[in-house]
C-alpha positions as a Python dict, from the first residue, in 0.01 Angstrom:
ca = {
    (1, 'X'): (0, 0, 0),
    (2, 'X'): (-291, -266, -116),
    (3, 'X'): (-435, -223, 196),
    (4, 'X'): (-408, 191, 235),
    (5, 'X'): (-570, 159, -166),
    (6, 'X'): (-852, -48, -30),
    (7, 'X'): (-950, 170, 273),
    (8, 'X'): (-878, 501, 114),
    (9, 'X'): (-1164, 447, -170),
    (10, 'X'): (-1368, 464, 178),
    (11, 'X'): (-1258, 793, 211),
    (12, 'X'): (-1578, 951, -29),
    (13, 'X'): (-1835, 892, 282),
    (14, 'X'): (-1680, 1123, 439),
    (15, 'X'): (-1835, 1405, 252),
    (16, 'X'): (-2172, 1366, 361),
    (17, 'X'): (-2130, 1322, 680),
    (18, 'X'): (-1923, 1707, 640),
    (19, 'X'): (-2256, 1811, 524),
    (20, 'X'): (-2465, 1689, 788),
    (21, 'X'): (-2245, 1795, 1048),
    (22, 'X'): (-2256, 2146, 880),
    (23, 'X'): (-2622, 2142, 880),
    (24, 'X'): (-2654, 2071, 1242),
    (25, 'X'): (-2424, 2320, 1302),
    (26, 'X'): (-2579, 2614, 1118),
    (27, 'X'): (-2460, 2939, 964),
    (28, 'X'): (-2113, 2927, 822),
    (29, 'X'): (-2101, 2571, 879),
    (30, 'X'): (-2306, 2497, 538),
    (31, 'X'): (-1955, 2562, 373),
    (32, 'X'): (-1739, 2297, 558),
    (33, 'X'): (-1782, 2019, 326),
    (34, 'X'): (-1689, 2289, -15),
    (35, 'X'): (-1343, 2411, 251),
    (36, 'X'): (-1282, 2033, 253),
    (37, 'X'): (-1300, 1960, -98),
    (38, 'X'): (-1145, 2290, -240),
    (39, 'X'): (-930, 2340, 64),
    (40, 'X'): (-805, 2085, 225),
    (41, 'X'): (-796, 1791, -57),
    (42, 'X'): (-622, 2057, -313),
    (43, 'X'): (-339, 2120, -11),
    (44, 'X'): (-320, 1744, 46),
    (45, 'X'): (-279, 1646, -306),
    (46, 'X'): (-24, 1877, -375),
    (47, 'X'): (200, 1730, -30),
    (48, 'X'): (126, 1330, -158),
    (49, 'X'): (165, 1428, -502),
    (50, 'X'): (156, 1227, -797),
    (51, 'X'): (44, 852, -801),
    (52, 'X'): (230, 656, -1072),
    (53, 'X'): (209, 307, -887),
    (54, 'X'): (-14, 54, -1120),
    (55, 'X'): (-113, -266, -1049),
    (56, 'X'): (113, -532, -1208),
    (57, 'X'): (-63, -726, -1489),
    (58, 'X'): (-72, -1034, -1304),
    (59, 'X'): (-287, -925, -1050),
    (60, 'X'): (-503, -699, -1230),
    (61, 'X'): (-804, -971, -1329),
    (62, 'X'): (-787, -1067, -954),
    (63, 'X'): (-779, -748, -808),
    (64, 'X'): (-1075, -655, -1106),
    (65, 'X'): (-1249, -899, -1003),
    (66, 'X'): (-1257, -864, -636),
    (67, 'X'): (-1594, -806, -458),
    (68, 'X'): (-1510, -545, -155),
    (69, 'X'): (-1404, -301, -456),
    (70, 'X'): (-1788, -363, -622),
    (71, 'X'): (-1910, -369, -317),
    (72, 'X'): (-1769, -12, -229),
    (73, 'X'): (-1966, 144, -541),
    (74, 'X'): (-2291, -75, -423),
    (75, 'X'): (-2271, 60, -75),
    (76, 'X'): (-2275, 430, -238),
    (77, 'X'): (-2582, 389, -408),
    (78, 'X'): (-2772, 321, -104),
    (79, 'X'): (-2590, 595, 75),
    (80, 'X'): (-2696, 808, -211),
    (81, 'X'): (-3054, 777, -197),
    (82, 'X'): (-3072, 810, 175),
    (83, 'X'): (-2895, 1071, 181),
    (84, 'X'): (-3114, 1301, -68),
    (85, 'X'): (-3432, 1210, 126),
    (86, 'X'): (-3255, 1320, 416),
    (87, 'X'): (-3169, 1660, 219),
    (88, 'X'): (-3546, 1658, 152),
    (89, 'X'): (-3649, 1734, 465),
    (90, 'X'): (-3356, 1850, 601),
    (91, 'X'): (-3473, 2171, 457),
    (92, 'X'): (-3814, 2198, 582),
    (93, 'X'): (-3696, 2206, 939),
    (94, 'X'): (-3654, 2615, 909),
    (95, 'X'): (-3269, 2516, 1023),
    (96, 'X'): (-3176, 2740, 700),
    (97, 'X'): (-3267, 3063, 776),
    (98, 'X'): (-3026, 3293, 554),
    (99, 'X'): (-2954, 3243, 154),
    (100, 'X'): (-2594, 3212, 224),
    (101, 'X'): (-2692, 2878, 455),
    (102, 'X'): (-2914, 2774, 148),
    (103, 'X'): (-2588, 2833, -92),
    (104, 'X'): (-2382, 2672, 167),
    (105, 'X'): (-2564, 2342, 201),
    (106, 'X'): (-2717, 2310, -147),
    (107, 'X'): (-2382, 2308, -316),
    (108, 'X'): (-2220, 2129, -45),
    (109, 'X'): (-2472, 1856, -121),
    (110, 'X'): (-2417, 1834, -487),
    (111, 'X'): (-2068, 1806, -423),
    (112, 'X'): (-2150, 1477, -292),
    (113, 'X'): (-2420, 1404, -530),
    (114, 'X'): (-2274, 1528, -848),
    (115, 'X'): (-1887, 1482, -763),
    (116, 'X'): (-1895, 1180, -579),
    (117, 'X'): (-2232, 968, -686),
    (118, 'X'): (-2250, 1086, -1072),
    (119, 'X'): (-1900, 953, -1051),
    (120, 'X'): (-1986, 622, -872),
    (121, 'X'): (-2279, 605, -1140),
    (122, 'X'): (-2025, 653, -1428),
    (123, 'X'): (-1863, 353, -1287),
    (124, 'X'): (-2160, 104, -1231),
    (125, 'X'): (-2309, 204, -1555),
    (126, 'X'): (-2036, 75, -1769),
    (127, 'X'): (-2055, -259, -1638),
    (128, 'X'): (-2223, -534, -1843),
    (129, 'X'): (-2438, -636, -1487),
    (130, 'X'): (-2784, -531, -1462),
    (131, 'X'): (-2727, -478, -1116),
    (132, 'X'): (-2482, -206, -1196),
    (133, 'X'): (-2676, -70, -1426),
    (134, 'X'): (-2965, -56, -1229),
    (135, 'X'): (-2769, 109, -969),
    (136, 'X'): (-2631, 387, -1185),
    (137, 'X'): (-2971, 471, -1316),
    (138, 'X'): (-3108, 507, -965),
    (139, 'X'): (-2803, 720, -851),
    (140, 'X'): (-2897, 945, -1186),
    (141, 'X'): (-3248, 985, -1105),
    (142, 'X'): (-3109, 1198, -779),
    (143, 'X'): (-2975, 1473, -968),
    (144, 'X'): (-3177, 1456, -1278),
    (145, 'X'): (-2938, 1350, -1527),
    (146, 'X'): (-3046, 1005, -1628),
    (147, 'X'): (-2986, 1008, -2013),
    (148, 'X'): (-2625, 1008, -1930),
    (149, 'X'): (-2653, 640, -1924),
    (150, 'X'): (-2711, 657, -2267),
    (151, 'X'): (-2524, 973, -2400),
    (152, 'X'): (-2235, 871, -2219),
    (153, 'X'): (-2211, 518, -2283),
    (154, 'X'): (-2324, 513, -2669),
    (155, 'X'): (-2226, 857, -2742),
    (156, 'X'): (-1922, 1014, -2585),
    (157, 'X'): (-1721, 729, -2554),
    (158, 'X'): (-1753, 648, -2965),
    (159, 'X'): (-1716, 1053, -3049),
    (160, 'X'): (-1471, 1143, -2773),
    (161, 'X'): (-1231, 1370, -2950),
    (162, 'X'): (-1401, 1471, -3234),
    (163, 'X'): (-1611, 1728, -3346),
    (164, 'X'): (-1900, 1560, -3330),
    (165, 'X'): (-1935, 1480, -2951),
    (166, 'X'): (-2090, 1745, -2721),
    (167, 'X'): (-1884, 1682, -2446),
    (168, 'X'): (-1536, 1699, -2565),
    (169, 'X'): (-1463, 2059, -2514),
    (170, 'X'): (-1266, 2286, -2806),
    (171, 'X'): (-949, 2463, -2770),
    (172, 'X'): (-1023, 2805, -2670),
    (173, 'X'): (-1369, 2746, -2574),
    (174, 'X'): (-1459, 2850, -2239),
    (175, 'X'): (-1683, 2605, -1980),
    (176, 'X'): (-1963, 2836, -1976),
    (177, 'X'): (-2003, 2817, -2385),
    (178, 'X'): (-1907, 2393, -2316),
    (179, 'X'): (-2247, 2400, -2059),
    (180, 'X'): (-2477, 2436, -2275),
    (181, 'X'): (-2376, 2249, -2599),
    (182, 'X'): (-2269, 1957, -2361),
    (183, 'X'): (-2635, 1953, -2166),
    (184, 'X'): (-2847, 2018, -2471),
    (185, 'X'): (-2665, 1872, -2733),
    (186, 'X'): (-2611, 1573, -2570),
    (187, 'X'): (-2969, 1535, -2429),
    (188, 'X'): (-3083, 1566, -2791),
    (189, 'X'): (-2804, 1312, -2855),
    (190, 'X'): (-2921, 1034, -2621),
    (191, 'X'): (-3274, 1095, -2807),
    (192, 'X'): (-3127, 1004, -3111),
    (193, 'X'): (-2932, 725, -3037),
    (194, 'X'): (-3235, 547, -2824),
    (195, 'X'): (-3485, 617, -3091),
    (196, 'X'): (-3243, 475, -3347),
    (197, 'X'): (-3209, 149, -3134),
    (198, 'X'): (-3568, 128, -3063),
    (199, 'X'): (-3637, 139, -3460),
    (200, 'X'): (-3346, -128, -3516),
    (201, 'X'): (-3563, -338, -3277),
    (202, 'X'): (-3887, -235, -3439),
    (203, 'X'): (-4082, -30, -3151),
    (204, 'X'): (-4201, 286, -3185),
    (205, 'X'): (-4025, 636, -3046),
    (206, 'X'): (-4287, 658, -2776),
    (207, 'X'): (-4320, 287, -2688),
    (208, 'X'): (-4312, 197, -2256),
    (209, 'X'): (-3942, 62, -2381),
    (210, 'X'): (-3834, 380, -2467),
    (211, 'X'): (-3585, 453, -2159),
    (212, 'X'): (-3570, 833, -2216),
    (213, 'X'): (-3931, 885, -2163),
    (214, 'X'): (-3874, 686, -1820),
    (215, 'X'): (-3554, 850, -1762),
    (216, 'X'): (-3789, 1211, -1791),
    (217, 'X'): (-4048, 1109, -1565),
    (218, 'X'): (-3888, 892, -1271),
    (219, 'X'): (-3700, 1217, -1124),
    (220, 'X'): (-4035, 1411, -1132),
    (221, 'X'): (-4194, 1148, -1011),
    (222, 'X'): (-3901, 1090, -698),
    (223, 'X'): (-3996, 1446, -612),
    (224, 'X'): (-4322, 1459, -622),
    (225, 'X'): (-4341, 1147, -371),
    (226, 'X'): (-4100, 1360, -104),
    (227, 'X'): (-4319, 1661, -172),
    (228, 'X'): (-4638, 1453, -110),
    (229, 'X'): (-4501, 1310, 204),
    (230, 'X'): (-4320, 1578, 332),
    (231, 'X'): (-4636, 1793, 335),
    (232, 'X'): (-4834, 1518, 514),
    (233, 'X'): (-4566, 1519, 741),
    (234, 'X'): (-4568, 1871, 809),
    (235, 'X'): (-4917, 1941, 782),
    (236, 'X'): (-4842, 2220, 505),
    (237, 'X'): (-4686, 2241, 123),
    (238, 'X'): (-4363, 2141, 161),
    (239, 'X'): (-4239, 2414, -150),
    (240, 'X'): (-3839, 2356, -11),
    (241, 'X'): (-3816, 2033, -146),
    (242, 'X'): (-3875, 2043, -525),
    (243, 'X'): (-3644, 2372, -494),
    (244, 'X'): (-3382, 2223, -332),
    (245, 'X'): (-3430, 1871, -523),
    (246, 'X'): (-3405, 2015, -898),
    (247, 'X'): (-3102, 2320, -769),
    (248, 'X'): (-2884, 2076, -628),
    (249, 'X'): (-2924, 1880, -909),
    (250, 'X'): (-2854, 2155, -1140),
    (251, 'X'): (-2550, 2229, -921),
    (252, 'X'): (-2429, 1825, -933),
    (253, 'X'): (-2484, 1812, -1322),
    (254, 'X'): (-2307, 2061, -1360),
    (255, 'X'): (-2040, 1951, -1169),
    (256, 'X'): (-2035, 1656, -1400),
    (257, 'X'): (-1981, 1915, -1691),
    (258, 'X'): (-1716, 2066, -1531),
    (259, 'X'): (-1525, 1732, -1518),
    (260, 'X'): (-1625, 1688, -1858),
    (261, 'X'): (-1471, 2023, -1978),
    (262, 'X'): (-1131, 1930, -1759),
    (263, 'X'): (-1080, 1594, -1902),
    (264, 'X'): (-1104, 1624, -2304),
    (265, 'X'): (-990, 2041, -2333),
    (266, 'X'): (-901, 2080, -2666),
    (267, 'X'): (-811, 1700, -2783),
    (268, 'X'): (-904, 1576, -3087),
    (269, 'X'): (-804, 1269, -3243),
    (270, 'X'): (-601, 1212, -3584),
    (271, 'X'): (-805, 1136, -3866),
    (272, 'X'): (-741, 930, -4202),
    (273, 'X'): (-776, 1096, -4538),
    (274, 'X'): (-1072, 881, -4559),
    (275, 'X'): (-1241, 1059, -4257),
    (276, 'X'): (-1174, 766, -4018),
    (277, 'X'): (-1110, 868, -3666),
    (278, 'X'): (-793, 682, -3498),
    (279, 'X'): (-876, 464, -3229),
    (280, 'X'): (-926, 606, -2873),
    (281, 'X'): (-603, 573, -2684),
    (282, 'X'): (-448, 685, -2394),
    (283, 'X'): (-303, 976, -2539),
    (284, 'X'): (-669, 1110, -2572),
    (285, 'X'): (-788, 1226, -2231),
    (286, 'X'): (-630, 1423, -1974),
    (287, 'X'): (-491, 1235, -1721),
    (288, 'X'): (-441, 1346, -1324),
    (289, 'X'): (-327, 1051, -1093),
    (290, 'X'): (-298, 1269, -784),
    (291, 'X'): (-346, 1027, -473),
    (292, 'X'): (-581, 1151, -235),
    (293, 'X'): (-861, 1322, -501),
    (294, 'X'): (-860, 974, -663),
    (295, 'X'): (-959, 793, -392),
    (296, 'X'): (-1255, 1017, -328),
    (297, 'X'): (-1349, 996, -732),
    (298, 'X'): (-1286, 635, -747),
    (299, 'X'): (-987, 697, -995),
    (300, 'X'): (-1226, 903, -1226),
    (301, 'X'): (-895, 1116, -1277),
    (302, 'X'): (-669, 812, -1468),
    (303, 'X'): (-916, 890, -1752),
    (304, 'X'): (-639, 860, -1979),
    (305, 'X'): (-679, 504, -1955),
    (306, 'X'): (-1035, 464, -1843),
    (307, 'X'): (-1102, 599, -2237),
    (308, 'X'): (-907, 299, -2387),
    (309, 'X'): (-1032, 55, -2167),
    (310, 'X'): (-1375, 145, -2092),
    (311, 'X'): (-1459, -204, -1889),
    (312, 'X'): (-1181, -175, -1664),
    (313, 'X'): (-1319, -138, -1321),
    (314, 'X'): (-1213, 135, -1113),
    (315, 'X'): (-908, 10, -939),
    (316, 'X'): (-689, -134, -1188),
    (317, 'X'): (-688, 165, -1405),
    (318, 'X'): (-292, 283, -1539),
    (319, 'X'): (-121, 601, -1511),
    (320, 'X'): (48, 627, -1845),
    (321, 'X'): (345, 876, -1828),
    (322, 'X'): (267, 941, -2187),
    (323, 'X'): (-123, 1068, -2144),
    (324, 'X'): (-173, 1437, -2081),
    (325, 'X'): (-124, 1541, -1738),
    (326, 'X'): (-314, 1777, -1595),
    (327, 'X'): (-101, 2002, -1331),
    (328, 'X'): (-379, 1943, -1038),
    (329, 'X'): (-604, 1741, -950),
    (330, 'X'): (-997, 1793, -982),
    (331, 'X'): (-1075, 1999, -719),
    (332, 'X'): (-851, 2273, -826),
    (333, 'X'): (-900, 2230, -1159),
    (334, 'X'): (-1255, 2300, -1136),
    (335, 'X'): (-1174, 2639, -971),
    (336, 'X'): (-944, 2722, -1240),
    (337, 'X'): (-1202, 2647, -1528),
    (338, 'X'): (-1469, 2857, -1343),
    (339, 'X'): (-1231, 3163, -1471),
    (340, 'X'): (-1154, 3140, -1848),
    (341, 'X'): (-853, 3375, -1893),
    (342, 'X'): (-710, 3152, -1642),
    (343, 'X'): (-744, 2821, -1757),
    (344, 'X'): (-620, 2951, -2125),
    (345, 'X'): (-292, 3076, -1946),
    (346, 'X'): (-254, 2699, -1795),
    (347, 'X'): (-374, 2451, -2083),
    (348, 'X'): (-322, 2616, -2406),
    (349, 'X'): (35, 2569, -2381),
    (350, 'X'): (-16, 2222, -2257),
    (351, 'X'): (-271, 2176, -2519),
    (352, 'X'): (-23, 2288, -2776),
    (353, 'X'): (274, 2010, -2597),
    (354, 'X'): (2, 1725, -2681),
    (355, 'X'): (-53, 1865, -3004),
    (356, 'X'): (359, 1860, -3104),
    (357, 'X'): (351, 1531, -2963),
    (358, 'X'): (97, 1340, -3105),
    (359, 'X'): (74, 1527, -3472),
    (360, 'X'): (430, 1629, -3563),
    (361, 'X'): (586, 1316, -3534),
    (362, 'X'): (342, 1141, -3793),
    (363, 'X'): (373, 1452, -4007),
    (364, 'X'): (755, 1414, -4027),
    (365, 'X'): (724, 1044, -4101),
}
């Protein structure tokens, strides 16, 4: 089983090469890699089921601390970059020809760059290494969604479950009304919180060390350098990549917000008379440890346990029995959230079992 854990974490490169093969293939082809992800993973998730197995306490600073696992995540990165300058000018060839191809290829894409490499990001950027960090940046500045490193790391995971953090999504609210207080709240947010530790350090809001100036301009400036070289290239103005550059990274953003809205529905933790928020615990994040989607989202979906132990490296997150449990994995998930009335049906009453669980025991005591 250690070694079927250690390949099957491999399994996320296959994704791009869906979409590449797709491309080359034309027409209807565009859509393999979303039939993979919607199709086939939801079908094979639900025959290998759940995933309780957790690695035994004894091993889990070795296994943490192993290098092919690191090295997995570092691998992605460079896969990540080549593979948007390959989108790039993939799409000035004229091999897209139709709008459905366009649809087709530029979600397809940000399925890999907003599923699978926001995801990878999420990972390297809570890691103390500059390395990591680095890495997670760069992967960000692909889709356009660099002040996550901040907003995520200094914001969400200190507000999670209270009323006061964009991205932990109400009870009853639907993902569409989530979107936008989760994008523009919480790039306001990651203003804040870097101008307040710029002051703490005494530099100015706009000084060269303020990263969300950088983290504004270095995705312009990524496209810009395609667009200049793809038109020398080509001999003309390139105008398909800066649209497909900034809509696929709409598209993977959003994907990221979609995840987001899954994993924190309607939770909100207890607080004191004082106003103090309980400590983040398991019990605070929807929790899906469904085999075969984790190993393409690098265990994203223990999040249960990822909130309470933030450092933890991918593969020694827990299933906890006791979290919330989600009754699919991402992919269909995702679907289901796309359609309000739906997802109410599903989670409110499982909303409502976390709420009996968690609050009516303490107010009986």
């Amino acid at each position: 089983m250690k070694t079927l854990r250690k390949i099957g974490f491999f399994t996320a490169f296959i994704l791009p090469g869906l979409v590449m093969i797709g491309f080359y293939a034309g027409g209807g082809w565009n859509f393999l890699a979303l039939a993979f992800v919607f199709g086939f993973i939801t079908v094979i998730d639900h025959f290998t089921g759940i995933d309780k197995e957790n690695i035994e306490e004894t091993e889990a600073k070795v296994v943490g601390d192993e290098f092919y696992y690191r090295f997995v995540t570092y691998i992605w990165t460079f896969v990540q970059v080549a593979f948007v300058v390959w989108g790039a000018f993939a799409v000035t060839t004229g091999r897209l020809t139709t709008t459905l191809e366009w649809v087709g290829f530029v979600i397809g894409f940000s399925l890999v760059t907003g599923g699978i490499g926001i995801t990878v990001a999420h990972e390297l950027g809570h890691k103390k290494s500059k390395l990591e960090q680095f890495y997670s940046k760069l992967i960000l500045m692909t889709v356009c969604y660099m002040h996550f490193f901040i907003e995520h790391n200094r914001g969400h995971h200190v507000q999670v479950a209270t009323p006061d953090d964009p991205a932990t999504s109400r009870h009853n609210e639907s993902f569409y009304v989530f979107w936008f207080r989760s994008v523009f709240h919480g790039y306001a947010h990651a203003w804040q919180l870097e101008k307040e530790s710029l002051h703490r350090k005494g530099f100015s809001t706009w000084s060269v060390k303020n990263e969300m100036i950088w983290f504004a301009l270095l995705p312009i400036l990524f496209c810009i350098a395609l667009t200049i070289i793809g038109t020398i290239l080509t001999g003309r103005i390139v105008w398909e990549i800066p649209v497909f550059f900034f809509t696929q990274s709409f598209f993977a953003f959003t994907l990221l917000e979609l995840v987001n809205y899954i994993e924190h529905y309607g939770i909100v933790r207890n607080q004191s008379v004082e106003g103090k928020y309980e400590r983040v615990n398991p019990l605070h994040s929807w929790n899906a440890s469904h085999l075969v989607s984790n190993f393409f989202l690098f265990q994203l979906q223990r999040h249960s346990d990822h909130h309470a132990n933030a450092i933890k490296r991918y593969q020694v997150l827990n299933h906890y029995d006791d979290s919330p449990q989600l009754p699919f994995g991402y992919p269909t998930m995702i679907l289901i959230a796309l359609l309000p009335p739906l997802w109410f049906a599903k989670m409110n009453p499982r909303l409502q079992e976390w709420k009996e669980k968690v609050y009516l025991p303490q107010s009986a005591a």
